[in-house]
C-alpha positions in Angstrom: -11.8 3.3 -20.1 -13.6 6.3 -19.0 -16.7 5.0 -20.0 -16.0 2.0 -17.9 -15.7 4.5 -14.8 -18.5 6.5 -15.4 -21.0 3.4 -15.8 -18.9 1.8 -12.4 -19.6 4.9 -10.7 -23.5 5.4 -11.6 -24.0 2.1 -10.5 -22.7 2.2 -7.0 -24.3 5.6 -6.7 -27.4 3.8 -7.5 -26.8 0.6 -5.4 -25.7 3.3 -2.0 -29.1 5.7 -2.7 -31.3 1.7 -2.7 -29.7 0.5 0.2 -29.2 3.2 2.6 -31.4 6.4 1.2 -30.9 9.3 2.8 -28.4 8.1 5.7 -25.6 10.0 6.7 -23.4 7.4 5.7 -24.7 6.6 2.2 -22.1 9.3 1.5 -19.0 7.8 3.0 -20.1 4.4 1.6 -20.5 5.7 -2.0 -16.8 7.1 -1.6 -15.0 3.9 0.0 -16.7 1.6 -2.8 -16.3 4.0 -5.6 -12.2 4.0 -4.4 -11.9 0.2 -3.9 -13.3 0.0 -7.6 -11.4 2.7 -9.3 -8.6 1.1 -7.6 -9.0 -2.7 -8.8 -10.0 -0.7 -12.7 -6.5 0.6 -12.2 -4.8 -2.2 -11.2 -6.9 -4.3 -14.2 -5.4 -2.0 -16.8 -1.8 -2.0 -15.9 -2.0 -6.6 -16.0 -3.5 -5.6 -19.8 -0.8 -3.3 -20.5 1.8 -6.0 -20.1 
């Protein structure tokens, strides 16, 4: 599962740095989509659980 996170996380850092570069909200973005996704990882595990 962590493994999961860490790849889910590099690639939004990557997709945020292509599209916006060096923009003051490349930052901001990067943290609302890596918390919509951790959120929806979380919410995948616990339907798998059951």
């Amino acid at each position: 599962m962590l493994i999961l996170i860490w790849i889910a996380v590099c690639v939004i850092f990557y997709l945020v740095q292509n599209v916006l570069g060096n923009s003051g909200h490349a930052l901001e973005l990067f943290a609302l989509l890596t918390a919509f996704v951790l959120f929806f990882i979380d919410r995948l595990s616990r339907k798998a659980k059951k």
